[in-house]
C-alpha positions as CSV (number, residue, x, y, z in Angstrom):
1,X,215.5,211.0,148.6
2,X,215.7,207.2,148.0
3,X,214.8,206.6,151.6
4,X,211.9,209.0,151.5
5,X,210.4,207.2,148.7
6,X,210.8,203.8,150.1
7,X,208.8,205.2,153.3
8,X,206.1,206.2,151.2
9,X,206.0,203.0,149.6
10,X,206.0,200.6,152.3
11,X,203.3,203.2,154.0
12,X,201.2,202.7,151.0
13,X,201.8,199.1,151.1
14,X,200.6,199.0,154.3
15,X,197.4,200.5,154.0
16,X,196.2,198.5,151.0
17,X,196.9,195.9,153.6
18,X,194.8,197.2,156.1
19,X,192.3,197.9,153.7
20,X,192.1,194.8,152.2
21,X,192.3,193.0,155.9
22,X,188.7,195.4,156.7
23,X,187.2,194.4,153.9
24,X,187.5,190.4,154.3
25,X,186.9,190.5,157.5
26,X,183.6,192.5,156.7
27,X,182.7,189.5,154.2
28,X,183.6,187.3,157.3
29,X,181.0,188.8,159.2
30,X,178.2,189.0,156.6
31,X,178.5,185.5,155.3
32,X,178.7,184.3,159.5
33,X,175.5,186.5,159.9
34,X,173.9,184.8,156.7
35,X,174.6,181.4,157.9
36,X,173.1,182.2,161.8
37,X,169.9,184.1,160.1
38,X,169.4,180.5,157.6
39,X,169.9,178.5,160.8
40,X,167.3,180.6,162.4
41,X,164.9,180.2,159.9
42,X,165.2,176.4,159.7
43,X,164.8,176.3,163.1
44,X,161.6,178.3,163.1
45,X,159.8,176.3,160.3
46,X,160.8,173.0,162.8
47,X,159.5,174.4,165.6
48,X,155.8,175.4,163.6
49,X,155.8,171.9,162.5
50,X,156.1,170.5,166.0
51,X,153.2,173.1,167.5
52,X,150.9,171.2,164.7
53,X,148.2,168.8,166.5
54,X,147.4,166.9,163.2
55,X,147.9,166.5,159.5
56,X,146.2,164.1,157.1
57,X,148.0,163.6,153.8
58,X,146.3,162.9,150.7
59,X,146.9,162.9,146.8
60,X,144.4,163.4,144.4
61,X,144.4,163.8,140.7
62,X,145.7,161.8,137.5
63,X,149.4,161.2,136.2
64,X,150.3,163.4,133.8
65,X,151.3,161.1,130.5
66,X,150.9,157.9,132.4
67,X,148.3,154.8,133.5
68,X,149.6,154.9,136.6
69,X,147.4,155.4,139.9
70,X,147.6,158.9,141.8
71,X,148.4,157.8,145.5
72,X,150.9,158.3,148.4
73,X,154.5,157.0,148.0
74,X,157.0,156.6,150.4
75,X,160.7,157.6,150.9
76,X,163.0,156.0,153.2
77,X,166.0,158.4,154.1
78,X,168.4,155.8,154.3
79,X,171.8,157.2,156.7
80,X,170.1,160.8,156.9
81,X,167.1,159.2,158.9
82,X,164.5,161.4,157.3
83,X,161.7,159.8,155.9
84,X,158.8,161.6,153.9
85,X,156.3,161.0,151.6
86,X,155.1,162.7,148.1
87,X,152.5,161.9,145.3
88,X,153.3,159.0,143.5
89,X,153.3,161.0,139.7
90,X,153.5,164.2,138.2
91,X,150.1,165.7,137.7
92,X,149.8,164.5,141.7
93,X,148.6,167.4,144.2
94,X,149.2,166.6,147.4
95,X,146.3,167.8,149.9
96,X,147.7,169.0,153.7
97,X,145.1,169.3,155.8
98,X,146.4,170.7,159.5
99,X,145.2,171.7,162.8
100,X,147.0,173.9,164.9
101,X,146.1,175.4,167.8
102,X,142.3,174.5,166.9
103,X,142.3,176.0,163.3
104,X,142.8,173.7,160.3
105,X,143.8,175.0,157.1
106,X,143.7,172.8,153.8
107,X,146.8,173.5,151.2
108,X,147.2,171.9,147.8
109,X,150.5,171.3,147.2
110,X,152.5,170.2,143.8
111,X,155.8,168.4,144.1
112,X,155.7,168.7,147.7
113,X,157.1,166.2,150.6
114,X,156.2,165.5,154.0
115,X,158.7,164.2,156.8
116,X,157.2,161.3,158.4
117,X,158.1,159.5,161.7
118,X,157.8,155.9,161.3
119,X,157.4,155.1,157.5
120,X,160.6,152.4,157.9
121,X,158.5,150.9,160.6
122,X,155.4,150.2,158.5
123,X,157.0,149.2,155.6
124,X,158.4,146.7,157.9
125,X,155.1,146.0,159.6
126,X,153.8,145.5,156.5
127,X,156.6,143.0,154.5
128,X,156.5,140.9,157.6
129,X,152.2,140.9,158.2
130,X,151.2,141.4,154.2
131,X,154.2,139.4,152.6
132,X,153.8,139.4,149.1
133,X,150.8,141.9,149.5
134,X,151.4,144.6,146.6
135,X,148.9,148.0,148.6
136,X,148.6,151.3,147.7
137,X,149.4,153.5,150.5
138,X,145.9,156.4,150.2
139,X,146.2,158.5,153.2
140,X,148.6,159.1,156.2
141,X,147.3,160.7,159.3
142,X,149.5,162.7,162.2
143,X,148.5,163.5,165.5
144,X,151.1,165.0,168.5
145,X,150.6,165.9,171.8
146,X,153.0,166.7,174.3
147,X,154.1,162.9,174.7
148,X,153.3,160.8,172.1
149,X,153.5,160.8,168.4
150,X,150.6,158.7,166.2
151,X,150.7,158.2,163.1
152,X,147.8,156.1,160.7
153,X,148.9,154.9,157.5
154,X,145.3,154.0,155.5
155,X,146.3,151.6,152.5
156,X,144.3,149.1,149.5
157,X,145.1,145.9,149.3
158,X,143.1,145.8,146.4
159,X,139.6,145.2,145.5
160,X,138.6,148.0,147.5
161,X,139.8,146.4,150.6
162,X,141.1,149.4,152.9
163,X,143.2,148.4,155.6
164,X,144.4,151.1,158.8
165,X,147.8,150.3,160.7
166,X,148.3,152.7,164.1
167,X,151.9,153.1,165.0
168,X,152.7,155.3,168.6
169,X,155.7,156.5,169.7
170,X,157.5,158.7,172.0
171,X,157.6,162.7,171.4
172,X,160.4,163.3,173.4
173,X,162.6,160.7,172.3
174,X,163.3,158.9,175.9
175,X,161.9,155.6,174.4
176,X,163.4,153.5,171.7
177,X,160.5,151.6,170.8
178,X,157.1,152.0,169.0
179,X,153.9,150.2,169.5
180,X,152.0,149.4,166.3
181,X,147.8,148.4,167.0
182,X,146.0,146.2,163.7
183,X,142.5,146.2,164.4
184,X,140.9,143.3,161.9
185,X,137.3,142.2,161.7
186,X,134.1,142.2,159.2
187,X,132.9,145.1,160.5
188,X,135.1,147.9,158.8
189,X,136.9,148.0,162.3
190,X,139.3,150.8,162.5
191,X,142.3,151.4,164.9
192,X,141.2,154.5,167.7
193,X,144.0,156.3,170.2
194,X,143.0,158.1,172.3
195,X,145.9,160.8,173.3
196,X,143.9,161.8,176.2
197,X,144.2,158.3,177.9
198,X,147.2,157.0,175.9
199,X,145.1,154.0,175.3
200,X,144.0,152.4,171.9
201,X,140.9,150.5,170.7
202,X,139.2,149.6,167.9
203,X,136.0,151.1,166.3
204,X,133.5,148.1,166.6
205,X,132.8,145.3,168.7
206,X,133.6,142.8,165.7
207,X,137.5,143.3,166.0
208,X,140.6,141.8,167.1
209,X,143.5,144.0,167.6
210,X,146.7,143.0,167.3
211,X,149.4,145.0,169.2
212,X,153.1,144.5,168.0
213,X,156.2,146.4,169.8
214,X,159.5,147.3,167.6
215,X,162.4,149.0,168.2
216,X,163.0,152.6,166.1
């Protein structure tokens, strides 16, 4: 009789077991099929981001409980290499305006940030061409094609003095280096790329442009 109910025991045993082994492994396999279907997602959201043919950032309003100016602001990613930007204050919207695919939408964004290519680069540019310059960074423009990526970083030196720097790099990542074109002159010259000739110019005849290659 001892026996019998020692059997019975170690069956029960047993099947807890197996019932407990099910059930973890069931977690197992929903948390796995969580983390794939977050992965997937991320992945879509990149891939709509790189089918975009341009963006131009702006920020418009007033700081909320401050003097300070409503403007662009820059964020270096440091070791995760991401670099965005964001509205300089709260009470900041920042204005997306994107074309894809020959539509473009406008979006009004709060507390939003952008991923940016080659902000370290202008900053750099700019500490090493403006030293000493304090600018307010006003609008950053994006344009892609299948080869290169150009960005425009519009910026005041003050006294309504607006400045544009042109920085061009590689899409695909075979080359380590990015081209950056100044165009300077007393015409209101502007820096022009054209993605259809991979060539840049600038907007008026009164211009010098001034083409400086750095390393990513």
């Amino acid at each position: 009789m001892g026996d019998s109910k020692l059997i019975k025991m170690k069956k029960i045993v047993f099947e807890s077991f197996l019932i407990l082994s099910v059930s973890v492994l069931f977690v197992f396999s929903c948390q796995k099929e969580n983390i794939k279907n977050s992965k997937s997602n991320t992945h879509e959201v990149f891939q709509e981001k790189q089918s975009i043919n341009s963006v131009e950032i702006e920020c418009n309003g007033n700081c909320s409980g401050s003097s300070g100016t409503c403007s662009i602001m820059g964020q270096l990613g440091g070791g995760s290499g991401h670099n965005y930007v964001t509205c300089s204050c709260s009470g900041c919207t920042m204005k997306v305006t994107s074309t894809k695919n020959g539509v473009t939408t406008v979006t009004n964004l709060i507390e939003a940030q952008f991923e940016v290519y080659y902000l370290d680069l202008f900053q750099t540019y700019m500490a090493d061409n403006y030293p000493g310059q304090t600018y307010t960074l006003l609008k950053y423009n994006f344009t892609t094609d299948s080869e290169e990526y150009v960005e425009m970083y519009s910026f005041d030196l003050g006294n309504g003095q607006i400045e544009t720097v042109v920085l061009v790099g590689d899409a695909n990542g075979l080359i380590d280096k990015v081209k950056v074109y100044d165009c300077t002159g007393s015409c209101g010259c502007r820096e022009v790329y054209d993605l259809n000739t991979n060539k840049a110019s600038c907007s008026c005849n009164d211009c010098q442009m001034k083409v400086t290659t750095v390393k990513k």
